[in-house]
C-alpha positions, 0 to 999 in steps of 0.5 A: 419859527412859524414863517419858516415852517410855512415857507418850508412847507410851500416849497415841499408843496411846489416840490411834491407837485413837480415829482407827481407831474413827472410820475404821472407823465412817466406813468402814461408810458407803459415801459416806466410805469414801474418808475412813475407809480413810486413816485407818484406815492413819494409825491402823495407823501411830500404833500402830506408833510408840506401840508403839515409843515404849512398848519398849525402844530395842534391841528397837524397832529391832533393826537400828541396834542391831547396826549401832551395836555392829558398827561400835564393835567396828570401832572397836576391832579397827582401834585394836588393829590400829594398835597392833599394826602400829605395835609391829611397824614400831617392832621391824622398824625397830629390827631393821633399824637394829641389822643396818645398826650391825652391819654397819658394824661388821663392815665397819670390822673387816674395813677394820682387819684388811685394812689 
């Protein structure tokens, strides 16, 4: 894949030079100027994607990258949080099961004790 990338973006790159000699020779003519800076634009824009078809996909567009990594470690902070607050519910009501036990107990002993 990454071959074909670099082979993709070698013949853009060819292709954006050729399209910006033929603007700026078109573009030496005052009567095609209106032509030549349109394409000279178009032949900018061709060089910027075959240069980010030729690098690597971190470094050809650095801002998805982090957000693609921000929004995994997201993911795992709130998996691990969940654990955690289910480890916490599960313990509070275990806690809260055992002092309503005990304290049925204690009630019945204080009924046995009154009685």
């Amino acid at each position: 894949m990454r071959l074909l990338r670099g082979l993709g973006g070698a013949v853009l790159w060819i292709l954006a030079s050729l399209l910006g000699l033929v603007g700026v020779l078109l573009c030496i003519t005052v009567i095609l100027l209106p032509v030549g800076l349109p394409l000279v634009k178009l032949a900018g824009q061709l060089f910027a994607r075959s240069l980010q078809l030729m690098l690597p996909r971190a470094l050809a567009h650095p801002v998805n990258e982090i957000t693609k990594a921000v929004e995994k470690k997201d993911r795992k902070i709130t998996k691990a949080a969940d654990k955690e607050s289910r480890k916490v519910r599960a313990a509070a009501s275990d806690t809260a099961s055992d002092t309503a036990k005990s304290a049925r107990k204690f009630a019945r002993k204080m009924r046995k004790r009154v009685s």
